[in-house]
C-alpha angles and dihedrals in degrees: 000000000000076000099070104034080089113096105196078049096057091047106049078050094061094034088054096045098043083055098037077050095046093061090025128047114103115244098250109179091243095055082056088065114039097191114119099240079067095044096044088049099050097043092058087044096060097048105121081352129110109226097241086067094048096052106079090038095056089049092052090038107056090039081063103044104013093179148021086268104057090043090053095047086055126106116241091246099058091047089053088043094053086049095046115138095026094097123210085078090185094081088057093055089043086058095051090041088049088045099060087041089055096049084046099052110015102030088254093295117123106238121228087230125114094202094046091043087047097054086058115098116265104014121118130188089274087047089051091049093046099051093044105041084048109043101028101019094249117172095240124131127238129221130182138131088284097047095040093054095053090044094047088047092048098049093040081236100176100186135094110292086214110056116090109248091055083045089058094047095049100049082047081058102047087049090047098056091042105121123219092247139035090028099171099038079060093052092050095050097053084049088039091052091047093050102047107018111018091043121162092256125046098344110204105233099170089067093042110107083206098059101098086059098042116111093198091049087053090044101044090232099125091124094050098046126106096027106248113251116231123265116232109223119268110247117220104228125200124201145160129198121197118220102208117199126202102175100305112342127071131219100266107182127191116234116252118244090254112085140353123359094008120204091003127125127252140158100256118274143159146182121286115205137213098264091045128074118213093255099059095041086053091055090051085046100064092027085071087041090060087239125133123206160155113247110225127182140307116293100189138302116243123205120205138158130213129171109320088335118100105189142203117192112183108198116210115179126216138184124243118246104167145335138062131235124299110197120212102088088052125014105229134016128195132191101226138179110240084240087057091056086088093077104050117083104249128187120236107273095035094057084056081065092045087061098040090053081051099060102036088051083066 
């Protein structure tokens, strides 16, 4: 912080990022409408997101639901299903959650107001700033991956970007640079410059308009700063989903609130262990369903990665003897034509099966 006591420091700073963000700053469909529902959309969008993914989401996104109202007046399926293929689906029920309380309790305008944003599902101090020094020119700092790396660079800050006491530093630096004027254009740059300059990998410092000011670029410590978080280790998942068939139309359950992929729809699936094979934990499967039938062959195996889980789902289909569905494993069943798959929220991989029934229905 010794950095940025100086004055003439903070301001050739601010001066240097504003024009590096003038020539700059890419055209991303939210910077082009400043209003808060965009900002607040796109910002939860980009959480654990690149950009370049996010784009054509947001577009698709905000045609189908242009304002806080219409958001609010959606079902939850067709939220999820909008958002579908962004992974971390609890942000998009959080959003729809946030929308109906702020129809309910703002008229469906977003207040200009930190304690009322912070009470809504899903929005943290760096959500709330962002929101407010962006949409209503708030002087409120900003910090994210992007943001953190460049502060921590710039400052030379060795120690864990997650413990508690560099965190505070450095919220108290990213206060202290904030100008008087153009604030979220501020908060943008030092995201905009993380994102495209002082990137993880092979910064490049001699484009950065920082540099001169950077204690890791003096020190050549760019590799070591920020310290690299631990990775947690990757878990191997099994699993095995069962396409039922009765006639044409397959057992498509919705996910229970509990877990990944909540309130989402699948073809049903489980574990299978070590000491089990696919076809006997498909037999307990629909067992627990109330459904009795004849295992067939194998459909596909789909490969997928989330998070620190790389899984393999085996499909096996199965044709329906007796029996309807039991809830209780899974909240809701329906009976649906492989066509009709299109309008239910899937998650990655099962919307791989999805494709693959189509296809073999053919």
């Amino acid at each position: 912080m010794q950095l940025l006591r100086d004055a003439t420091i903070r301001a050739s700073i601010r001066r240097r990022l504003l024009a590096w963000f003038a020539e700059h700053a890419r055209d991303l469909p939210w910077r082009r409408r400043r209003d808060p529902y965009a900002v607040w959309v796109s910002e939860v969008m980009l959480q654990q997101t690149q950009a370049a993914t996010v784009i054509g989401y947001f577009e698709r996104f905000v045609q189908q639901f242009p304002d806080v109202a219409a958001l609010a007046a959606a079902d939850e399926q067709q939220v999820l299903r909008a958002w579908e293929g962004l992974g971390y689906y609890r942000r998009a029920r959080s959003l729809h959650r946030a929308a109906r309380q702020l129809c309910r309790d703002h008229a469906g305008h977003i207040p200009d107001d930190a304690q009322s944003l912070g009470r809504l599902p899903g929005l943290g101090r760096y959500t709330v700033n962002a929101i407010l020094s962006q949409a209503y020119e708030r002087r409120l700092p900003i910090l994210e991956t992007n943001s953190r790396r460049v502060l921590c660079r710039l400052l030379g800050e060795r120690g864990d970007p997650a413990a508690a006491p560099v965190q505070q530093r450095l919220w108290a630096a990213a206060t202290a640079l904030l100008p008087r004027r153009r604030i979220g254009d501020f908060n943008q740059a030092l995201m905009e410059l993380g994102a495209l300059i002082c990137t993880p990998d092979q910064p490049a410092c001699a484009r950065c308009p920082l540099a001169r000011h950077c204690r890791a670029c003096r020190q050549g410590a760019q590799a070591d700063i920020p310290r690299p978080a631990k990775r947690p280790p990757v878990e191997e998942v099994n699993e095995v989903a069962v396409a039922v068939w009765r006639q044409r139309r397959v057992l498509l359950v919705q996910c229970p609130e509990a877990g990944r992929w909540a309130g989402m729809w699948e073809l049903p699936r489980r574990a299978v262990t070590a000491r089990s094979t696919p076809d006997r934990i498909a037999h307990q499967l629909l067992s627990e369903l109330g459904i009795d039938a004849d295992l067939g062959p194998q459909l596909t195996t789909v490969r997928h990665g989330v998070t620190r889980f790389r899984i393999q789902l085996i499909c096996l289909e199965a044709t329906h003897r007796r029996g309807s569905f039991r809830p209780g494993l899974y909240p809701a069943g329906h009976w649906v034509a492989p066509p009709e798959l299109a309008a239910y929220p899937l998650s990655a991989p099962q919307r791989r099966l999805a494709q693959a029934l189509a296809v073999h229905c053919h």
